[in-house]
N, C-alpha and C positions, 0 to 999 in steps of 0.2 A: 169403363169400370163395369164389373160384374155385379147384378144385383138379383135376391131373391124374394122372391114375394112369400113372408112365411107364415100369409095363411094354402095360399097353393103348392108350391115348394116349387113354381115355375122362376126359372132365372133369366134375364134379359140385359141389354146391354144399353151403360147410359153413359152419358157424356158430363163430364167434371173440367171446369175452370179455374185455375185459381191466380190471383192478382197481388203480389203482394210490390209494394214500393217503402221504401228505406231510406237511409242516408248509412254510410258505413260511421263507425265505430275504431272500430280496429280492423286495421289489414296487416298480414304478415304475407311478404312475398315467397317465403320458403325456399328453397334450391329448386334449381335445375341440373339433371344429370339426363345424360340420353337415354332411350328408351326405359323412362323411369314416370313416374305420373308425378307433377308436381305439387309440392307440399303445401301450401299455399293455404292461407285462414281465412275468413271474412265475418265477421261479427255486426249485421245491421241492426239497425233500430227500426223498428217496421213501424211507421205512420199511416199506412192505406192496406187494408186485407179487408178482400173482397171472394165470397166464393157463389160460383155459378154453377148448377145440375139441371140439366137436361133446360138450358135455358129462362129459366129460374133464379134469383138471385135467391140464397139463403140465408145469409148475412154480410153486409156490408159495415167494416169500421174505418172513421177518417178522422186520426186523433187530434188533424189541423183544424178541421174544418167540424167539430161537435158531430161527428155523422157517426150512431150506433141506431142499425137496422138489424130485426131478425124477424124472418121468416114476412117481412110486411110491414113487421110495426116500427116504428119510428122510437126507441126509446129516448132518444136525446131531443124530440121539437121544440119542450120545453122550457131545453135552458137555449135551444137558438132563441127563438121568440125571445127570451128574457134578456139577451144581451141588444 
């Protein structure tokens, strides 16, 4: 990804992760026709999103496991500890 520094207006190039895990929801298989793209839906429930820049995690959520992480801080330790 493109990034610009906007107190210099230099721009540089950085690196993005992103982690997401789910279980589906709904799936619709849609048609198949030949050279045609198919129609197809998928609807998850995302349980794990995680995003990583330039090696960095910037927030981490794990709605299984109490894990809500941003920028470092831990805001769910908590209610781990309390269970």
């Amino acid at each position: 990804t493109d990034t610009v520094d906007s107190a210099t207006g230099n721009s540089s190039v950085s690196s993005n992760k992103d982690i997401v895990k789910g279980r589906p929801k709904t799936l619709e298989g849609g048609t198949i026709e030949n050279n045609a793209a198919q129609d197809g839906n998928l609807i998850l429930e995302v349980l794990y999103l995680k995003h990583i820049q330039d090696g960095v995690t910037m927030y981490e959520i794990d709605k299984l496991n109490n894990v809500f992480i941003v920028n470092g801080t831990d805001y769910a330790q908590q209610i781990r500890d309390a269970i």
